[in-house]
C-alpha positions in Angstrom: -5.2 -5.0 -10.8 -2.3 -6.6 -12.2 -0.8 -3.0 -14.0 -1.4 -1.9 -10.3 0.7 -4.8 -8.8 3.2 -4.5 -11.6 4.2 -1.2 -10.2 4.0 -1.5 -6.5 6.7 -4.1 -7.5 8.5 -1.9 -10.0 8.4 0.7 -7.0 10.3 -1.0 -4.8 12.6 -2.7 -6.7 14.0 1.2 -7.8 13.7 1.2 -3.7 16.1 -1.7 -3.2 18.8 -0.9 -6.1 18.8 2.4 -5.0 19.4 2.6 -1.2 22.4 0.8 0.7 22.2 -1.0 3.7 22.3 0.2 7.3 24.6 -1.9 9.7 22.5 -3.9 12.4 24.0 -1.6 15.1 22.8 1.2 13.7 18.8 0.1 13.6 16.4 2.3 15.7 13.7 0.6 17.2 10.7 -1.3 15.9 8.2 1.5 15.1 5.2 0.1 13.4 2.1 2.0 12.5 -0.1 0.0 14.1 -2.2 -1.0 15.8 -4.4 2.4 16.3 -5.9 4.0 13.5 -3.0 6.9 14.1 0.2 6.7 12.2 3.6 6.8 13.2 6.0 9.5 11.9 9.0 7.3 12.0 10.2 5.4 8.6 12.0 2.3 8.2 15.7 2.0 8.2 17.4 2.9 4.8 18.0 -0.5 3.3 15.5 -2.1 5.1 11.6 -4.1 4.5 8.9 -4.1 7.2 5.8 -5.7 7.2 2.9 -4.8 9.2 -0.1 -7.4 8.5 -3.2 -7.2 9.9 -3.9 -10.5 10.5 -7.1 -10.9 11.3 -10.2 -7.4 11.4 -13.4 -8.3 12.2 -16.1 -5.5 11.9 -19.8 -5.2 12.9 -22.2 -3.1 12.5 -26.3 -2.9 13.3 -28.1 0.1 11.9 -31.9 1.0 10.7 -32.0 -2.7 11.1 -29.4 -4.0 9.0 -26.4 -5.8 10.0 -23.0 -6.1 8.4 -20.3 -7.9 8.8 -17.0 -7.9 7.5 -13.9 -9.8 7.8 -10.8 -9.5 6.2 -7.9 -11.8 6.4 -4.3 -11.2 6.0 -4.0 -7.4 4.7 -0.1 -6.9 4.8 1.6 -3.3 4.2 5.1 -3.1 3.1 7.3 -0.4 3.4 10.8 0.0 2.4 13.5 2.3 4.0 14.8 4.4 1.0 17.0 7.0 2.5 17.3 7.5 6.5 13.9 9.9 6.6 12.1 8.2 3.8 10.5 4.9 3.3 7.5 3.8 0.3 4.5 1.7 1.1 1.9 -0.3 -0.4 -0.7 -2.1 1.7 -3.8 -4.5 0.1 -6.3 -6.8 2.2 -5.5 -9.7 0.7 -9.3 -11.5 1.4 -12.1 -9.8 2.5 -15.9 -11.1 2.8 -19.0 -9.0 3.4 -22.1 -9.9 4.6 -25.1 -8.0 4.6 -28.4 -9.1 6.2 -32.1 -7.9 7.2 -33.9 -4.4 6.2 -36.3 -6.8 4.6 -34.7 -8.1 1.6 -32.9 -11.1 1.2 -28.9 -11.8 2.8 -25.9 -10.6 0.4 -22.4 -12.0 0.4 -19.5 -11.2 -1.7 -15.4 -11.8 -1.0 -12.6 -10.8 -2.6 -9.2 -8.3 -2.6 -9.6 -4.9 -1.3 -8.1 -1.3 -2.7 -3.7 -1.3 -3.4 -2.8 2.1 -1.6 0.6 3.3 -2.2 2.3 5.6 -0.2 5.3 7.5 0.4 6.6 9.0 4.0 9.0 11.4 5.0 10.2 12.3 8.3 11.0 15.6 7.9 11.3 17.5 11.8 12.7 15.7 15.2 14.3 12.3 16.4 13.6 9.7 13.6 12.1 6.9 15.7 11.3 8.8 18.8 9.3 12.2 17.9 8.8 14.7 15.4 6.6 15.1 12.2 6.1 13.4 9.0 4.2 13.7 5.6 2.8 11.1 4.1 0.7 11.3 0.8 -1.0 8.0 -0.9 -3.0 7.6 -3.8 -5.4 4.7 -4.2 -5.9 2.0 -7.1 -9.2 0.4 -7.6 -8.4 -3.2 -7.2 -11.2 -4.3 -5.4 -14.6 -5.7 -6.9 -17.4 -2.8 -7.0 -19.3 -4.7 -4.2 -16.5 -3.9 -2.2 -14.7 -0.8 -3.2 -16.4 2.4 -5.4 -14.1 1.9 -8.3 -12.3 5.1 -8.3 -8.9 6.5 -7.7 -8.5 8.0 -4.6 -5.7 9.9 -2.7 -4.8 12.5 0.0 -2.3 13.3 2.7 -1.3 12.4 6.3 0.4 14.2 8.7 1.6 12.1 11.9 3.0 13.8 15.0 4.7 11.9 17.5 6.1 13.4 20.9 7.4 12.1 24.3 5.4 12.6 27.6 6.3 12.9 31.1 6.1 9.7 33.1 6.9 7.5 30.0 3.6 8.5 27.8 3.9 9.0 24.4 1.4 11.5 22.5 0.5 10.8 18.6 -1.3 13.0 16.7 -2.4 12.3 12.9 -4.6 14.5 10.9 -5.6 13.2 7.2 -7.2 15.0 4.3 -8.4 12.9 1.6 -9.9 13.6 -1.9 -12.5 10.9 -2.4 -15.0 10.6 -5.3 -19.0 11.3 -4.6 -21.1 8.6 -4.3 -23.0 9.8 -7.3 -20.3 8.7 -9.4 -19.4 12.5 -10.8 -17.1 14.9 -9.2 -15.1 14.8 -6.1 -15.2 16.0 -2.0 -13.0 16.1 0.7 -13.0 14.0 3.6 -10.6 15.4 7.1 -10.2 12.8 9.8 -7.5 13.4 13.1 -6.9 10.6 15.7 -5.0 11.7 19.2 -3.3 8.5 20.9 -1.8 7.8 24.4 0.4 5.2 24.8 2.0 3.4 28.0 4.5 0.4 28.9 2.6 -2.0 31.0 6.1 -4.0 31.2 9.4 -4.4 29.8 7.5 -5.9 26.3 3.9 -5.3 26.9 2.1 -1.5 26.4 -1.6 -0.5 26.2 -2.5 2.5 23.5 -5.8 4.5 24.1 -6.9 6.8 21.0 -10.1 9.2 20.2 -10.7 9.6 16.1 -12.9 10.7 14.3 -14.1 11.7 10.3 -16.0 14.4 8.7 -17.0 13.0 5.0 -18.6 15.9 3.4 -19.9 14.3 0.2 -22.5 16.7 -1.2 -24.7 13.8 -1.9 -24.9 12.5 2.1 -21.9 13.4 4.3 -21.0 11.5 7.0 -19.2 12.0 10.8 -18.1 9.3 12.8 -16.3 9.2 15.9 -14.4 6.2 18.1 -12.7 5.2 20.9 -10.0 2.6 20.9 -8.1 0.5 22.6 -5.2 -1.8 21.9 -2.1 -4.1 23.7 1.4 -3.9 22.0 4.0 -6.7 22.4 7.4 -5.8 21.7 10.5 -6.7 23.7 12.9 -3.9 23.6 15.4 -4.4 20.6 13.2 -7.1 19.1 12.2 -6.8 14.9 9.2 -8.3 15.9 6.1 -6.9 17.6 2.7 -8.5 18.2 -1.2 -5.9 18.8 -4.2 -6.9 19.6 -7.1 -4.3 19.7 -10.7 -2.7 19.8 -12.0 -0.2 18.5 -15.6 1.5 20.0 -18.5 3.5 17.6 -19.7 6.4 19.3 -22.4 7.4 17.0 -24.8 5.2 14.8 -22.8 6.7 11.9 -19.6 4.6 12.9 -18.9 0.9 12.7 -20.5 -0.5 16.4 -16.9 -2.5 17.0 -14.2 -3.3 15.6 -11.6 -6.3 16.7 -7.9 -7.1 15.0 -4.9 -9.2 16.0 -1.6 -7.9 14.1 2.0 -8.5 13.6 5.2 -6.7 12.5 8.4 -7.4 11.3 11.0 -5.4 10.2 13.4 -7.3 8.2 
């Protein structure tokens, strides 16, 4: 954990010595990846932090009579704006608890830090901000205990699309492909997962965001497909470094987490 740490810090301290910093006029908006499970194809200002924290995730789930719970409790991600098109990330839940109950053996608990994923993104086609494409690979450290993470280092690539709609929609697209380790503990599969998001101004500050995902896991040992539907409020005065989400996200299939609740906030700084 701590050689982990050691260099998301060392990361973005090469970030900040190496980048200058961009004049407050010159600051696009607030462009957060949350709070759907889509991301965002815009980067963070050159010069500049952000930090997106999920305050608060609550997630349930009942299947083949078990029920777990899990809640997890100030998981930030940083980014820095390295050049105008790309920024670095790293994001950890900072406390999360599991609980595990019925099938007919006795309750389980167990809390701790999740997984450090470090990432990198790059805006490469359209309006920074407004539209275009990104690519964003990320490569996961083991820092969480075995009860909560598989122990293995992890990766793959993201590949947001963002585009303006008529009648003030906005359309985000983000397909993933990951490289994940089998749950038998030897070799490795892919996993492919693509969310398609609307999202509206309700007001001046306030918009709603509506989003289908979904995830084919095809881990030769038991591969899984889940699919959601989710829905989330976004407060963000125009101009403002600061934006506040709430949200919920739906299971469609017993294969997917039954709901899903958050509260977030982000802050570009």
């Amino acid at each position: 954990m701590n050689r982990a740490l050691g260099f998301a810090l060392l990361m973005f301290s090469f970030a900040s010595g190496a980048a200058g910093v961009a004049q407050a006029d010159d600051l696009r908006d607030l462009c957060p990846d949350r709070p759907l499970k889509g991301t965002s194809a815009c980067t963070v200002d050159r010069g500049h932090w952000q930090v997106e924290v999920d305050a608060i995730d609550w997630t349930h789930d009942k299947s083949a009579g078990i029920t777990t719970d899990q809640l997890a409790i100030a998981s930030p991600l940083v980014k820095y704006g390295l050049t105008d098109t790309l920024d670095l990330e790293a994001g950890m839940a900072l406390y999360t608890r599991q609980h595990v109950s019925g099938g007919g053996t006795p309750s389980a608990s167990d809390s701790g830090i999740g997984d450090l994923y470090l990432r990198a993104k790059w805006h490469v086609f359209g309006t920074n901000g407004q539209d275009g494409i990104a690519i964003e690979p990320y490569i996961k450290a083991p820092t969480a205990k075995h009860a909560l993470g598989n122990g293995e280092v992890e990766g793959g690539v993201i590949v947001p699309w963002q585009a303006n709609l008529p009648l003030g929609w906005a359309l985000d697209v983000t397909p993933e492909v990951d490289a994940l380790a089998d749950q038998s503990g030897s070799g490795r599969h892919v996993a492919a997962s693509i969310s398609a998001g609307l999202t509206h101004p309700i007001t001046d500050a306030l918009s709603v965001g509506l989003e289908l995902w979904t995830q084919h896991d095809f881990d030769p040992t038991g591969g899984t497909r889940e699919y959601s539907f989710d829905l989330a409020l976004t407060w963000q005065p125009k101009g403002s470094p600061v934006a506040l989400d709430g949200g919920v996200n739906f299971g469609l299939n017993r294969q997917t987490p039954d709901a899903e609740m958050y509260v977030g906030v982000s802050r570009r700084f």
